[in-house]
N, C-alpha and C positions, 0 to 999 in steps of 0.2 A: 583509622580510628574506629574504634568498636563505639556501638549505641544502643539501647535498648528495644531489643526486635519486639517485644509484643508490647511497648508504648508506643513501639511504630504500626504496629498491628490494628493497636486501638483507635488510632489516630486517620488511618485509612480505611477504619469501618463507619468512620463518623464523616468522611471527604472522597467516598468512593470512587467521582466521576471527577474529580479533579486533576488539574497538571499534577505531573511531580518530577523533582531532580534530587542530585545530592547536593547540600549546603551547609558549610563548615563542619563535614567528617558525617553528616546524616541525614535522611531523607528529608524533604518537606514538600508544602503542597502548596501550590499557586492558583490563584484565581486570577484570571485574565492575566498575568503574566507576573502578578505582584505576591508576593510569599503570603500568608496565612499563619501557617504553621508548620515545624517542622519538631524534630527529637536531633540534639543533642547530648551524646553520650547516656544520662540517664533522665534528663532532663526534658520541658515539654517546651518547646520556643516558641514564641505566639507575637504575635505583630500588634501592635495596639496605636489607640490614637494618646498623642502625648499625656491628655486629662487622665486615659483609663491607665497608662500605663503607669505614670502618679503614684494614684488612687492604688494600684497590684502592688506597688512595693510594698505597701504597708502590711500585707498578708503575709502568713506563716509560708516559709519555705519559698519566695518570689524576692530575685535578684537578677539586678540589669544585666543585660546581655551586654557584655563586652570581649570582646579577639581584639582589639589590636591596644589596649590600655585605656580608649577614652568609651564609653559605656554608650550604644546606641539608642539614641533617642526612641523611642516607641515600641524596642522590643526588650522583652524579659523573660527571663527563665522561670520555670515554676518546676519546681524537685518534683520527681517520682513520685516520691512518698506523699505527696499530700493531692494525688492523683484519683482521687475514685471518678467511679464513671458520670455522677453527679456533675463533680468540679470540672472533668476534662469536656463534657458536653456546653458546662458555660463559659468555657475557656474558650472553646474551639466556636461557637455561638457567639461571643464579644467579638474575637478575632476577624469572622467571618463580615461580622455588619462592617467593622471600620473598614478593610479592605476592598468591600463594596464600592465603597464613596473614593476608593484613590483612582485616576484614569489608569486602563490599560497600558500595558508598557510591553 
């Protein structure tokens, strides 16, 4: 599954010393064993606590993460396009704090 190499680009210049694997067809990044963030296809995947991830639906171009038909509690997608480096810095800055707080796995 093809993704978008230089949001993955972007993505690992903002998570430079972190894990990383592939996860559902594109790279992402782990902190202490728990995802953060990752790029599917063209999209920015971001792990959130239930309240913020809420609160992201209501934002232009943010829609839940869902593969297998029932939509994953805490993670959302946020489009490309509504990506400046602004928004992915507090994307990737939200993601980073709730992740914090989950234990190691």
């Amino acid at each position: 599954m093809a993704y978008d190499e230089v949001l993955a680009e972007r993505l690992r210049e903002r998570l430079p010393a972190a894990a990383r694997r592939r996860l559902f067809g594109g790279p992402a990044v782990l902190a202490r064993g728990n995802v953060t963030a990752g790029v599917n296809r063209d999209d920015l995947l971001v792990r959130l606590s239930p309240e913020d991830a809420a609160a992201a639906l209501e934002r232009p171009g943010v829609r839940p993460f869902d593969v297998t038909g029932r939509p994953m509690r805490g993670w959302v997608l946020v489009a490309g396009e509504h990506l400046d480096d602004a928004d992915l810095d507090q994307w990737v800055a939200t993601a980073s704090a709730f992740v914090a707080t989950l234990p190691p796995q």
